[in-house]
VMD Tcl script that draws the C-alpha trace (Angstrom):
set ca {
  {-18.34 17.59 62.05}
  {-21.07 17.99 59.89}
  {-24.60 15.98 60.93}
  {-24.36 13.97 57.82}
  {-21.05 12.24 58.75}
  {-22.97 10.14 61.40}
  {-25.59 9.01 58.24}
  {-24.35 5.76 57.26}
  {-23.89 6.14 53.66}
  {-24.16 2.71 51.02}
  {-20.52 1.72 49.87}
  {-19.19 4.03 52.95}
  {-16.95 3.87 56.43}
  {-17.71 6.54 58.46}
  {-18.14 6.94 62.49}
  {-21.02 5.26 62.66}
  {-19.14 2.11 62.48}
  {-17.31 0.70 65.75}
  {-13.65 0.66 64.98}
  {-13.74 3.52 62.64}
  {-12.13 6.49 63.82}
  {-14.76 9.18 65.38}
  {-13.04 12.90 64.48}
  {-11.90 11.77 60.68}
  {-14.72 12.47 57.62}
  {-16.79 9.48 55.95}
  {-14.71 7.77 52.78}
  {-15.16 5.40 50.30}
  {-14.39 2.04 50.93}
  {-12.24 1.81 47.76}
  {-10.03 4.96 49.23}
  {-9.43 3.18 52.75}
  {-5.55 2.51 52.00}
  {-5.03 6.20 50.93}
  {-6.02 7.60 54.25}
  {-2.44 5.34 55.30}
  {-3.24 4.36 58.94}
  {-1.66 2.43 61.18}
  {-3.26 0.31 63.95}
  {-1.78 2.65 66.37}
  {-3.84 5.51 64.94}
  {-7.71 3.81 64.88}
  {-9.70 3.06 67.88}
  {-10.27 -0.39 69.99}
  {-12.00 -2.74 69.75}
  {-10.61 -3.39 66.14}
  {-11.40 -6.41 63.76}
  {-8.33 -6.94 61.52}
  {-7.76 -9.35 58.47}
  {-4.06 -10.31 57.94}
  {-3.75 -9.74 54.06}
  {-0.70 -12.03 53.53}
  {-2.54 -14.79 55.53}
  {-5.72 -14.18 53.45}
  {-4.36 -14.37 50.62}
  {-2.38 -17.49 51.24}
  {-5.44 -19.34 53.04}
  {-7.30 -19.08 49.26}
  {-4.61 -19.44 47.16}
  {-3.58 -22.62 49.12}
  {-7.37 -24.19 49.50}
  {-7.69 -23.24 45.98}
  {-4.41 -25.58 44.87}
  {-5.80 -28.17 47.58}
  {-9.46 -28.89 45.74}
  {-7.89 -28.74 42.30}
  {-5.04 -31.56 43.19}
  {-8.13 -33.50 45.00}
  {-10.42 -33.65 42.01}
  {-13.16 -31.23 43.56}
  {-14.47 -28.19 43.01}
  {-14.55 -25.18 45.68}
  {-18.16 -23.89 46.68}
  {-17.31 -21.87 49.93}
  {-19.84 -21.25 52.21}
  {-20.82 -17.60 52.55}
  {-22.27 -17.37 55.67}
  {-19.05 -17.44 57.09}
  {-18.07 -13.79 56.29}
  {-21.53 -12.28 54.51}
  {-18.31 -10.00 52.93}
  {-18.90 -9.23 49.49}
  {-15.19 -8.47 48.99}
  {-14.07 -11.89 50.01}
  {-16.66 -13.47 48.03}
  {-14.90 -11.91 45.27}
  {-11.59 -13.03 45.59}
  {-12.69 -16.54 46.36}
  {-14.28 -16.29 42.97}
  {-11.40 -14.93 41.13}
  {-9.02 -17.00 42.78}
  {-11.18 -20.20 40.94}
  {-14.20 -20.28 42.89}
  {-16.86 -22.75 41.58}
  {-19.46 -20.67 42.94}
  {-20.82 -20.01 46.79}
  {-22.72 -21.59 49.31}
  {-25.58 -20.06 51.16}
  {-28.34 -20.95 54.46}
  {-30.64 -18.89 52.60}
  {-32.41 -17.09 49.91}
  {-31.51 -13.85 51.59}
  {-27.95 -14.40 51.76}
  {-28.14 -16.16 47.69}
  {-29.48 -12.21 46.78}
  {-26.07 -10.85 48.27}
  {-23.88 -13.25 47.00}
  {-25.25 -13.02 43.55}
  {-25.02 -9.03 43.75}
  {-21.16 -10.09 44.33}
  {-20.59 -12.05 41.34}
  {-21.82 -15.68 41.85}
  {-23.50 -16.98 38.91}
  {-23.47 -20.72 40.79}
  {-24.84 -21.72 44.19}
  {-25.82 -24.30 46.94}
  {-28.51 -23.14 49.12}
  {-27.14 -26.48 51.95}
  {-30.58 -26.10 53.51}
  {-34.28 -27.20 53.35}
  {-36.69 -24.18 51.55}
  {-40.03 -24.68 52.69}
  {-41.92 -21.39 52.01}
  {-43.65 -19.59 49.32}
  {-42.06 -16.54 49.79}
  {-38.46 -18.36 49.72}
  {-39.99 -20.17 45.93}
  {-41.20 -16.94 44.68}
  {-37.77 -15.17 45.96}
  {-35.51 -17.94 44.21}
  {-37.79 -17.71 40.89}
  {-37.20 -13.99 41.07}
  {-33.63 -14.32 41.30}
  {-33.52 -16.73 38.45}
  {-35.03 -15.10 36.07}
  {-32.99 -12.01 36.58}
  {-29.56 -13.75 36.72}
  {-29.81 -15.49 33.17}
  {-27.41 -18.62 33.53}
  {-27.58 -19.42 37.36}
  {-26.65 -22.79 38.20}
  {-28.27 -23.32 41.66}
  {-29.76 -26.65 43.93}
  {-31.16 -26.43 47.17}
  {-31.74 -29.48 49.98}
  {-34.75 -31.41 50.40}
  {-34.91 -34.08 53.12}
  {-38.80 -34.94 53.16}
  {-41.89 -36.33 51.23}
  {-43.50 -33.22 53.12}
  {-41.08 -30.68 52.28}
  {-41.79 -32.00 48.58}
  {-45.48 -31.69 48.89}
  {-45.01 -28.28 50.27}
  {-43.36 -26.77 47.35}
  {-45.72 -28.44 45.02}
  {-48.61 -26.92 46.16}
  {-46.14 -23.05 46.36}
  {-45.63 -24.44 42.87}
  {-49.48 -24.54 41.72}
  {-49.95 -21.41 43.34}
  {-47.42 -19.54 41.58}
  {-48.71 -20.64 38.58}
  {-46.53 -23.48 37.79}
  {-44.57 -22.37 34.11}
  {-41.10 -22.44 35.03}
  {-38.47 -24.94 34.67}
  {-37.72 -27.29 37.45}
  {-35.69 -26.23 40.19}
  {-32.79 -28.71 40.81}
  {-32.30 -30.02 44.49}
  {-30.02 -32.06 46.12}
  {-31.38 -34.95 48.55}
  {-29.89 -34.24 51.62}
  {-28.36 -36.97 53.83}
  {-27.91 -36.67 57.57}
  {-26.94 -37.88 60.60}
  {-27.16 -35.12 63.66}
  {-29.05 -32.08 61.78}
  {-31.28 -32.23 58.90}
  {-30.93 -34.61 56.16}
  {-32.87 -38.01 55.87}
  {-31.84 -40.99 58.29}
  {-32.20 -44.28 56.05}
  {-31.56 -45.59 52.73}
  {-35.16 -46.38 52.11}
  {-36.72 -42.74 52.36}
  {-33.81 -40.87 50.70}
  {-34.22 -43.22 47.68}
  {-37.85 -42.52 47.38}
  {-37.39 -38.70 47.61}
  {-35.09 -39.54 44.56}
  {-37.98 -41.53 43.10}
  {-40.72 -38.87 43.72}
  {-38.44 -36.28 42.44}
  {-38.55 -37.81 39.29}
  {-42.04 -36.74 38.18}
  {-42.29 -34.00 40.63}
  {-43.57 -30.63 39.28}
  {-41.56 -28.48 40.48}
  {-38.19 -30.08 41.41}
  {-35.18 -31.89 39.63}
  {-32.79 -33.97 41.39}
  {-29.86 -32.90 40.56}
  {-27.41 -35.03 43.34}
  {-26.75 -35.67 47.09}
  {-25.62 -33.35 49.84}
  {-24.48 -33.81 53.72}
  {-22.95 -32.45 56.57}
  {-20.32 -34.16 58.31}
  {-19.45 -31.61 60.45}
  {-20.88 -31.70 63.59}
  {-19.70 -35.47 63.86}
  {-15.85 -34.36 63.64}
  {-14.00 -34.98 66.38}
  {-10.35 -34.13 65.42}
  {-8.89 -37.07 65.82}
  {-7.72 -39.70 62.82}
  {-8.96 -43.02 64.23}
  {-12.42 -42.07 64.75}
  {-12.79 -39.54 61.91}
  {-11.21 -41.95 59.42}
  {-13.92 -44.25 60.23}
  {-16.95 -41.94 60.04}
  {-15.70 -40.85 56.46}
  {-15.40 -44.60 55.73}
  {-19.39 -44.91 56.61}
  {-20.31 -41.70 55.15}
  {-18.73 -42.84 51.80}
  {-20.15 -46.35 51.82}
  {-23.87 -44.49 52.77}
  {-23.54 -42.41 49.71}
  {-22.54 -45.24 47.55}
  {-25.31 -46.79 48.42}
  {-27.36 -44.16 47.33}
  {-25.95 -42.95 44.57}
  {-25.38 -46.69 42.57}
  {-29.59 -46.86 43.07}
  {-29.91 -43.35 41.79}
  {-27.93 -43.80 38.83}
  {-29.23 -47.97 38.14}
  {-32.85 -46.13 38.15}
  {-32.10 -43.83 35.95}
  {-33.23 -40.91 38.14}
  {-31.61 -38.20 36.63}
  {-32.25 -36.13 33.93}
  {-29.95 -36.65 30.51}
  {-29.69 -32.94 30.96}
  {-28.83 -33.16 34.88}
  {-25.88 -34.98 34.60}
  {-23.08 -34.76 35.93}
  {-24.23 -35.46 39.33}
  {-23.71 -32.70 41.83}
  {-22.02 -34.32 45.38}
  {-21.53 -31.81 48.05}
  {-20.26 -32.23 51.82}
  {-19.12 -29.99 54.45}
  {-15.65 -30.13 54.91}
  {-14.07 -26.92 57.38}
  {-13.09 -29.87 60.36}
  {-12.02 -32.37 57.97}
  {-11.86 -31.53 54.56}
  {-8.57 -33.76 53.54}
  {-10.89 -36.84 54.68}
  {-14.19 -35.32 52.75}
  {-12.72 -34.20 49.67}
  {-11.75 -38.24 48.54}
  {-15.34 -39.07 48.92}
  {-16.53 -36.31 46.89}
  {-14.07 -37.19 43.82}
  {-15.79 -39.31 41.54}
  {-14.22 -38.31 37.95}
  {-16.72 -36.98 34.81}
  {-19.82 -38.88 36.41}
  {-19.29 -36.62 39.50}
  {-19.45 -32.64 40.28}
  {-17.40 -32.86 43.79}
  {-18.51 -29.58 45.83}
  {-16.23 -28.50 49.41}
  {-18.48 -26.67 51.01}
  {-15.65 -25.18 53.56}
  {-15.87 -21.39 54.12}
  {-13.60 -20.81 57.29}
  {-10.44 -21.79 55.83}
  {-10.89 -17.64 54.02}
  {-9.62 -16.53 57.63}
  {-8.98 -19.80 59.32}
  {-8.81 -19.17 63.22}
  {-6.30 -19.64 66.28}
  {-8.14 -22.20 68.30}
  {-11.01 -24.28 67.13}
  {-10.47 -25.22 63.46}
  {-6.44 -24.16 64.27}
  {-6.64 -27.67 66.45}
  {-8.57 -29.52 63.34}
  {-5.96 -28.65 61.06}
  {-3.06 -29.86 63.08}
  {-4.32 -33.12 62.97}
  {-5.53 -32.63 59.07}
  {-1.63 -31.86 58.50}
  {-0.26 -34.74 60.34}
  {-2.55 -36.73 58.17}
  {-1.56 -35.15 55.65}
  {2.26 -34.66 56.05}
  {2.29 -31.20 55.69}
  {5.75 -30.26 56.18}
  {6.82 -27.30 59.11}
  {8.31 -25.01 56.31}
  {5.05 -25.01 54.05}
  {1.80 -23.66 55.85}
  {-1.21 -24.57 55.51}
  {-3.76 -22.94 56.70}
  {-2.56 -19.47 58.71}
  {-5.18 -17.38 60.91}
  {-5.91 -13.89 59.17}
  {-8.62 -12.74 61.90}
  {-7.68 -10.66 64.97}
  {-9.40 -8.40 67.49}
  {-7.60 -5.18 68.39}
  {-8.25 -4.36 72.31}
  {-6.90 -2.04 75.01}
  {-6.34 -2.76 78.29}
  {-8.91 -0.59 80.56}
  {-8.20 -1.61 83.99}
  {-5.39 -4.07 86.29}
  {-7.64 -4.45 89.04}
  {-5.57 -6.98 90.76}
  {-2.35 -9.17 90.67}
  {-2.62 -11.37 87.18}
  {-5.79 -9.56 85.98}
  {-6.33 -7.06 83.48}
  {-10.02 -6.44 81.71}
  {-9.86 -5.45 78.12}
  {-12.54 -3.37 76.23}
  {-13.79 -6.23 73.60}
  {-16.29 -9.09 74.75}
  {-19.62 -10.97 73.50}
  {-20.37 -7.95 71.33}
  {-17.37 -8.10 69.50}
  {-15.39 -11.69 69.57}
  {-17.19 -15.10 69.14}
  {-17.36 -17.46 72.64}
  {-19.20 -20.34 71.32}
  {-16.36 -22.95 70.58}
  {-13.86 -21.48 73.42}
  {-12.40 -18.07 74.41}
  {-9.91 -16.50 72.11}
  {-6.27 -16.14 72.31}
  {-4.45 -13.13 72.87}
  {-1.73 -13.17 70.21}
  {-0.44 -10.22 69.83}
  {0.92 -7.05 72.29}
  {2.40 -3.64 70.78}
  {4.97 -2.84 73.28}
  {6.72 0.62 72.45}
  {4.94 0.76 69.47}
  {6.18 -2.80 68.29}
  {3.98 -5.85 67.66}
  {5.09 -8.76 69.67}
  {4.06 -12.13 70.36}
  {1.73 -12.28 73.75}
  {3.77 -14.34 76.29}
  {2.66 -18.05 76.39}
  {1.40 -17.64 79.44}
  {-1.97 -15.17 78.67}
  {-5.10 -16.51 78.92}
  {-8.77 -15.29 78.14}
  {-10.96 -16.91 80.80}
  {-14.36 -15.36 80.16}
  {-16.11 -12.00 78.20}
  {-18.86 -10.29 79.32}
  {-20.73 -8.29 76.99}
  {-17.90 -5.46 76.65}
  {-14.93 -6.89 78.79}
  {-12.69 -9.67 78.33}
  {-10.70 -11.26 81.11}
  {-7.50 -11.76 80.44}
  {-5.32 -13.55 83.56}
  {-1.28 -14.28 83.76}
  {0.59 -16.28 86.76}
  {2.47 -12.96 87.64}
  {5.26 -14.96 89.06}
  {5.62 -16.84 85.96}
  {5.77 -13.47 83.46}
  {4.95 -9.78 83.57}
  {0.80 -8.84 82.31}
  {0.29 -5.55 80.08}
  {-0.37 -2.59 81.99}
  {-3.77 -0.25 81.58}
  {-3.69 1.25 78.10}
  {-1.65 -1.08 76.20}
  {-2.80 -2.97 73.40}
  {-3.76 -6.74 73.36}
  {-4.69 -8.67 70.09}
  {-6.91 -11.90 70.31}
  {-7.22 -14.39 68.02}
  {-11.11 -15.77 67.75}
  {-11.79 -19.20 68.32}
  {-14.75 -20.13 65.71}
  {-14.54 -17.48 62.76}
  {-18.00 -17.23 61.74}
  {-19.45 -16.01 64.91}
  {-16.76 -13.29 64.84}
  {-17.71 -11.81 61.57}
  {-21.34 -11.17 61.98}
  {-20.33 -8.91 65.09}
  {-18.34 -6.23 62.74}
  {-19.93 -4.50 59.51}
  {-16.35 -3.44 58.04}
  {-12.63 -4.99 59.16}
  {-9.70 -3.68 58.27}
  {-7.06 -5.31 56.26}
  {-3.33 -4.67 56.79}
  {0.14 -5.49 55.84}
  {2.28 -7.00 57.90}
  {3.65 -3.79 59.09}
  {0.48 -2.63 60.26}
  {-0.65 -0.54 57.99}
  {-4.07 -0.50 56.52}
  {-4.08 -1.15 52.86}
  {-7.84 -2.27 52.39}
  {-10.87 -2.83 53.93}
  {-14.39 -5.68 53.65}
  {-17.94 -5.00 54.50}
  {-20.21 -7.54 55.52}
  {-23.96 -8.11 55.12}
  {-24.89 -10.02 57.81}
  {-28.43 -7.53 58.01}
}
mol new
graphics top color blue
foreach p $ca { graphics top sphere $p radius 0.5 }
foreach p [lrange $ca 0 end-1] q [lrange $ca 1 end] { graphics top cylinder $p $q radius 0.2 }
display resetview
C-alpha cells in the first residue's frame, strides 16, 4: 500500500477511517456502491444506515408537517452529514437548524439557503462570522435566539465595532423553562420592545424548547403543551397589539423543538398566513431503537397510527463482533463509548448473522454496560443460547445524536446487506 492511502483525502474513504476496510485503496465517496460490499466483507465496529428506513423516516415526517400546517426545519446537529442534509432538503425541507455559527457554514456549503441558529450568539467573532456568511450567500433567510437585555447590549456594542452598515439581523425571543430562554412574560415582552429600535437586531418571532420537559406519557405531556401554548399566546397577542414587527418581518416565525413530542408541538406551531410554524426535530432522519423508539409509541397511540403503516422505523445500527465468552451468559463485543452513544440508556442488540444470514437477536440479549472499546452483552443461558466468539452482533443506539458524532462516514445498505451508498459527517 502506498503511504498516501493512509492521507485522509477531502471527499474520500480510505483506511484512515474506522470501519473502512484496511488492505482495499482510497475511493470516492460517490463510487462507494461500485466497490459492491457486503457487511460480511468490511470490518467491526461498523455504523450502518438502513436506506429503506431512511428514506421512509423523511418521506413520512415530510407528509406529517405538511398535513399539520408547519414547515420542517430539522436540526443539523443531529447528523453534521452533509448528505442527509441534502435529502431532507430535497425531500421539502424548509431549511436547517443549527447550535452554531460553525455548524450554519457546513450546512450552507450543503445547500441551505434558510436557517435557525436555536441558540443565544454572544460574541464578536460569532457577529462578524454570521455577517460573513450573509453577505456571501445572497438570499439567506436566517434568525438566531436572544433571551436577555444583556445578550442585546452585547451585540450592540459587536455591532458599533464592526462598523454598524448592515441590515438588521432577525432573532427570535427565546422562551424557556429548564435551559435557556427567558422565564416570565414581563422580560420576554420587553426584549420584544427593545428589539424594536435596536441597532443591530429585528425580531422576527418566538422560539422554545420543550424537550427536556417530555416525559412520554399523554396525561402529563398533553398538559405541558396546553401551558406552553397558552405562554406563547400570551406573548405573541402583545407582540402583534404593539405592533412590534416589521411590515417587512411578517409572517411571524414560531419555532419549537419537537423530536419527543412533535404530534403535540406541531398544533401549537400552526397558526395559518399570520404564522411561519418551524419543527425543529432532527432525529426522526434515523429515528432510534430505544429512547425516542419509546416516545413514539406513545406519539402513535395518540395518534392512532395503525400496526400496518409505520411511522417512524430506526435506520441506525452498530456492526460488532463478538471477541471473547468469558463466562456462562457473557460475551464482550468490540464496540463501546468510542463508538455507540450511552447517555439515554445502553443500546439494543438487534440483529445476529448466523451462517451468513441476518436474524433477529433473541429477546432475551441485553447490553448492560460499555467501556471505552467493549460492550457487555449478557443472556439467561437457560432461557436461550448467546453468540459464540467471532460472530456478529448488531446494536441499535439508544439517543441518535450522540451516535453520529462518534463515526466520520456510515455506510448505507439495502436490505440485503449490501452497500449501495455512503454519508460523511462534520462533526470537526
Amino acid at each position: 500500500m502506498d503511504q498516501d492511502d493512509d492521507t485522509p483525502r477531502p471527499g474520500w474513504l480510505g483506511p484512515w477511517l474506522k470501519g473502512f476496510p484496511a488492505l482495499q485503496p482510497p475511493l470516492p465517496l460517490a463510487d462507494v456502491a461500485q466497490r459492491g460490499w457486503t457487511l460480511q466483507e468490511l470490518p467491526t465496529p461498523l455504523a450502518v444506515v438502513r436506506q429503506q428506513a431512511l428514506a421512509h423516516n423523511i418521506a413520512w415526517m415530510q407528509d406529517f408537517a405538511a398535513r399539520h400546517g408547519v414547515q420542517l426545519a430539522p436540526h443539523g446537529k443531529t447528523t453534521m452529514s452533509p448528505q442527509l442534509f441534502k435529502r431532507q432538503l430535497d425531500a421539502g425541507a424548509w431549511g436547517l437548524t443549527f447550535a452554531n455559527v460553525h455548524q450554519l457554514r457546513l450546512g450552507l456549503a450543503a445547500g441551505a439557503r434558510r436557517a435557525l441558529i436555536a441558540n443565544q450568539l454572544i460574541s464578536a467573532a460569532d457577529l462578524a462570522e454570521l455577517l460573513e456568511l450573509r453577505r456571501r450567500h445572497a438570499g439567506l433567510e436566517l434568525a438566531f435566539f436572544v433571551d436577555s437585555q444583556a445578550q442585546l447590549d452585547l451585540i450592540a456594542a459587536h455591532w458599533a465595532q464592526l462598523g454598524g452598515a448592515e441590515a438588521r439581523i432577525d432573532v427570535l425571543v427565546e422562551l424557556g423553562t429548564s435551559r435557556c430562554g427567558v422565564r416570565e412574560h414581563g422580560p420576554a415582552l420587553a426584549l420584544a420592545r427593545a428589539l424594536k429600535t435596536h441597532p443591530a437586531l429585528r425580531l422576527r418571532g418566538v422560539g422554545f424548547y420543550e424537550g427536556l420537559q417530555i416525559q412520554g406519557e399523554s396525561t402529563p405531556d398533553v398538559a405541558l403543551m396546553q401551558q406552553w401554548q397558552a405562554r406563547l399566546q400570551a406573548l405573541l397577542d402583545a407582540i402583534e397589539a404593539e405592533g412590534l414587527l416589521d411590515a417587512d418581518a411578517q409572517p411571524l416565525w414560531l419555532s419549537g423543538g419537537g423530536s419527543a413530542a412533535f404530534d403535540l408541538v406541531a398544533p401549537v406551531l400552526a397558526g395559518g398566513s399570520r404564522r411561519l410554524g418551524l419543527l425543529r426535530s432532527g432525529c426522526y432522519v434515523c429515528h432510534d431503537h430505544e429512547h425516542y423508539g419509546r416516545y413514539m409509541r406513545t406519539m402513535d397511540e395518540r395518534m392512532g397510527t395503525p400496526l400496518s403503516s409505520p411511522s417512524l422505523l430506526p435506520a441506525l445500527e452498530v456492526w460488532t463482533q463478538v471477541l471473547s465468552c468469558p463466562e456462562p451468559g457473557l460475551a464482550l463485543l468490540n464496540a463501546g463509548r468510542r463508538d455507540l452513544s450511552f447517555d439515554a440508556g445502553w443500546p439494543r442488540p438487534v440483529w445476529q448473522l448466523q451462517g451468513g444470514e441476518r436474524m433477529q437477536a433473541p429477546a432475551g440479549w441485553r447490553v448492560t454496560g460499555l467501556n471505552d472499546q467493549h460492550a457487555y452483552l449478557r443472556w439467561d443461558p437457560d432461557a436461550c443460547d448467546g453468540p459464540a466468539v467471532g460472530a456478529c452482533v448488531a446494536l441499535g443506539p439508544s439517543h441518535p445524536c450522540t451516535t453520529f458524532d462518534k463515526w466520520a462516514w456510515m455506510a448505507v445498505v439495502d436490505e440485503d446487506d449490501r452497500v449501495i451508498d455512503a454519508i460523511t459527517t462534520q462533526f470537526c
